[in-house]
N, C-alpha and C positions, 0 to 999 in steps of 0.2 A: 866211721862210715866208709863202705867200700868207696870205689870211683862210680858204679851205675845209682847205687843210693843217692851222693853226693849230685849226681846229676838229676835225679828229683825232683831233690829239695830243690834245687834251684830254678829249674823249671818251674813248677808249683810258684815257688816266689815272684815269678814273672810274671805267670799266670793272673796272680793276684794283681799286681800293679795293673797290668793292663786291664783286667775285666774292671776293676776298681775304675777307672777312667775312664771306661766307656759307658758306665753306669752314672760318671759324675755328668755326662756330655748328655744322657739320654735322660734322666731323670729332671722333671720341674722345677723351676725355684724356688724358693719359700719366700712367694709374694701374692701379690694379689690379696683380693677380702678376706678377712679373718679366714674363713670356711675352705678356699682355696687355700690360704696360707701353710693352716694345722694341718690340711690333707699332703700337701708335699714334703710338710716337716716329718709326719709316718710315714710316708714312704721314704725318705732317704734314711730314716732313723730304721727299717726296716732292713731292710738291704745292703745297706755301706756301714763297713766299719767292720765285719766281722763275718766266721763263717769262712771255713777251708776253701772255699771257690772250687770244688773237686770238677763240678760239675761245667765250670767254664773251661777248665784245663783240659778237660776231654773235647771240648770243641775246638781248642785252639792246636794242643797238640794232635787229632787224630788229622784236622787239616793241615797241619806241617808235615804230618808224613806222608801227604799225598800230596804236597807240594802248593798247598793254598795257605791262604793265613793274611795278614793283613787287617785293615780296618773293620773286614765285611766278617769276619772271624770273631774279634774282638766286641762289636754287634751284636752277632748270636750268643757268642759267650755272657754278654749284660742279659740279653732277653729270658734265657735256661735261670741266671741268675734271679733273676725277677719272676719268673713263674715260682719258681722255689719259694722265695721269701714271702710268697702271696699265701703260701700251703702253710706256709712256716704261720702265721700273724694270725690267718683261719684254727689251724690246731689248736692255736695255743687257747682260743676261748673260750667260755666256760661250756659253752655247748658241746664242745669238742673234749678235746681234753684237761683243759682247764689247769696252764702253768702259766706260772706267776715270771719263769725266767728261763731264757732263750737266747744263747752266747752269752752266759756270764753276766745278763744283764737283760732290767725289766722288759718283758713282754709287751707290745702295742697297747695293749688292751689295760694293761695299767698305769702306762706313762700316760697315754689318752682316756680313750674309752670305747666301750664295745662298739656305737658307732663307728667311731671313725676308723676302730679296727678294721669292721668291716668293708670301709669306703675306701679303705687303704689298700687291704688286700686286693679288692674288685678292679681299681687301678693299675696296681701291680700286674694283671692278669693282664688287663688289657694293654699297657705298655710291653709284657713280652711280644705280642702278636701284630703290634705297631711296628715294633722294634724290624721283626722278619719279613713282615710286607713292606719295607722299606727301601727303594733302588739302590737307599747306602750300603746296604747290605748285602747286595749281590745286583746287577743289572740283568741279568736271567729272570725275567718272569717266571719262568720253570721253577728253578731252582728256589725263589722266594714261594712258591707256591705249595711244593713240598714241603720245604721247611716246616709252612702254616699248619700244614696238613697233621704231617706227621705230631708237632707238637701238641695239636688239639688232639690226635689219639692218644699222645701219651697223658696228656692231662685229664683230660675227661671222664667219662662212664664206664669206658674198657680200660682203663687207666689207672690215673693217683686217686682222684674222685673217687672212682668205683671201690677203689682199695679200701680208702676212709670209710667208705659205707661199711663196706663187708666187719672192717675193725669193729666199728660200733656197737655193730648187730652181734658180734661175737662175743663183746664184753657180755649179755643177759641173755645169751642161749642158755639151754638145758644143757646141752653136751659141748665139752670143748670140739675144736674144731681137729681136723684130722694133720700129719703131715702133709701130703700134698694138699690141703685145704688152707693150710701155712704160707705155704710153699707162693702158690698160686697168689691170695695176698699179698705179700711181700713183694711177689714179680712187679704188681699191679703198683701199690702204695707207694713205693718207694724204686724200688727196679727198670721201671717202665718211663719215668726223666732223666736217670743215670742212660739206660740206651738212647733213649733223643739225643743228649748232649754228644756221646760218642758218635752217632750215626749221622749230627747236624754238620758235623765236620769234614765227613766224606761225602756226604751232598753239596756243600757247600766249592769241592776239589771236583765236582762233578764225576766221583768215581765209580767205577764196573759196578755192577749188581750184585758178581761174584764179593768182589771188595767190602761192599756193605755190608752182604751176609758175614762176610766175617766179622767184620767192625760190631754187628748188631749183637752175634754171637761171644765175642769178646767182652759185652757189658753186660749182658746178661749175668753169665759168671761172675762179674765184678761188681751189679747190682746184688745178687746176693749171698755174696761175700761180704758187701758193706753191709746189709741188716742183721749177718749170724755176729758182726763184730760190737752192730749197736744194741743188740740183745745181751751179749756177754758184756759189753759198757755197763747195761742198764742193771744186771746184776753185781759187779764188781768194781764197778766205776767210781767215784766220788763225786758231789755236787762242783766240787772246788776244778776238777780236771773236765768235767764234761760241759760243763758250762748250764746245766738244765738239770731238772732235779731228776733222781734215779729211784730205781723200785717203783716206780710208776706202772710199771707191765703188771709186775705181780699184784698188787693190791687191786688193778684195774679186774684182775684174774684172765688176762690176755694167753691166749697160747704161743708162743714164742718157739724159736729154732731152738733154744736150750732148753726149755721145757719138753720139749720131743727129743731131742740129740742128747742130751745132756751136755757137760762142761768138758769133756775128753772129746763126745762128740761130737759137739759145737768147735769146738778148734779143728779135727781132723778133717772136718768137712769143709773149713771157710783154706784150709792147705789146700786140698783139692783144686777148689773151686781157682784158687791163684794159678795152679800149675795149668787147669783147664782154660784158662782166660791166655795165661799167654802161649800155649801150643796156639791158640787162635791165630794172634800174630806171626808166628814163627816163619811165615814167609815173608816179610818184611825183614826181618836182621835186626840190624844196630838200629835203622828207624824207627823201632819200636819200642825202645830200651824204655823209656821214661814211661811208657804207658804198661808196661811190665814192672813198672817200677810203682805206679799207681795202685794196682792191685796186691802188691805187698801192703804199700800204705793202707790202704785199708781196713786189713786186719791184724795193724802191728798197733794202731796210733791208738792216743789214751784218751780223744778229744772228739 
């Protein structure tokens, strides 16, 4: 590993400790009536323990390089966490997509059950949005306001929601769906939390407009960068390295960034998209290193 890889990973590694922490601080305890009980034990069985944390790292890091970071960082970084795992615990049920395993390990829905799956997720949802209307998290009413804001667009109907819809609908079309009909998808489903995370980081540093355009433009690129690498996962990957079972796209008969690109051009395009993510930065410098470093991650890793 060079010296800026080497500073990644390490990063990344902190990243986790700390998001992990703040998730152990925000998250219920497994007490109270049975009912309360089992619900706190899926949600921390959901969220902790597992899972890159990419998504807090971009909050934490893009707020270190505009000079914030702290507890209120740490915060949003659990909250991004937590809307995820809620997407995560929803997918996975049989109405959705219906996997049996999820990091390497049983899915909500069959350690539980589809109840509580569901009651789990719904919690999850709303402890991210707890999490960011929260004075610990920033004493800006502004700035927890936006937060809110922004993250309810990313999640919602113009958002990951709407994406899942769109998926759905596309498994029992007549016609696959088109490249920019992909595209678009993807931005939505999965693209459109990956920008929250990096862009909660620059709100959070209260930075320029200009700043955030970049920041926002920068995930973009690195949002789908990460889906052309988990379509090429899902084709070449292993159950044993992804953690989640694979050939799932194709059998679903999903249209996928390799099913349009193909396998040369699914990698030349997820290159692109790295160079294009970090010219985004390139006014920042060395500050940026690690989040240049994030968008290699992306589409090197096997996991």
């Amino acid at each position: 590993m060079d010296t800026c890889e080497t500073d990644f990973v390490e990063a990344l590694s902190a990243a986790v400790r700390k998001t992990e922490q703040a998730l152990e601080a925000c998250l219920p305890p497994e007490r109270g009536q049975p009912g309360e009980a089992n619900l706190a034990a899926a949600m921390r069985y959901a969220v902790l323990g597992g899972g890159k944390r990419l998504r807090g790292f971009l909050v934490l890091e893009v707020a270190a390089m505009f000079g914030a970071g702290g507890s209120g960082a740490e915060r949003a970084a659990a909250a991004v966490e937590c809307l995820h795992a809620y997407s995560l615990v929803h997918d996975d049920m049989p109405c959705m997509d219906d996997d049996d395993l999820r990091r390497g390990k049983p899915t909500v829905h069959k350690v539980w059950d589809e109840a509580t799956a569901v009651l789990a997720g719904d919690a999850l949802q709303a402890l991210a949005f707890e999490i960011l209307a929260d004075p610990a998290t920033h004493p800006n009413g502004n700035v927890r306001a936006q937060l809110v804001l922004r993250l309810a667009q990313a999640s919602g109907h113009a958002g990951m929601v709407g994406g899942q819809a769109i998926d759905l609908a596309a498994e029992t079309a007549e016609t696959p769906l088109t490249a920019m009909q992909v595209k678009r998808l993807q931005a939505m489903k999965t693209g459109a939390l990956i920008e929250f995370a990096a862009e909660a980081g620059a709100i959070l540093a209260q930075a320029s407009a200009r700043d955030i355009g970049r920041v926002r433009a920068y995930a973009q690129a690195l949002g789908e960068a990460f889906q052309i690498a988990d379509d090429l996962l899902d084709v070449t990957g292993t159950e044993a390295e992804v953690g989640k079972r694979v050939g799932k796209d194709a059998g679903a008969g999903k249209a996928t960034f390799v099913d349009i690109l193909g396998h040369n051009g699914a990698h030349a395009r997820a290159a692109d998209l790295v160079a294009e993510a970090a010219a985004q930065l390139a006014p920042y410098g060395a500050r940026a290193a690690r989040l240049v470093g994030a968008a290699r991650f992306v589409v090197e890793r096997r996991s």
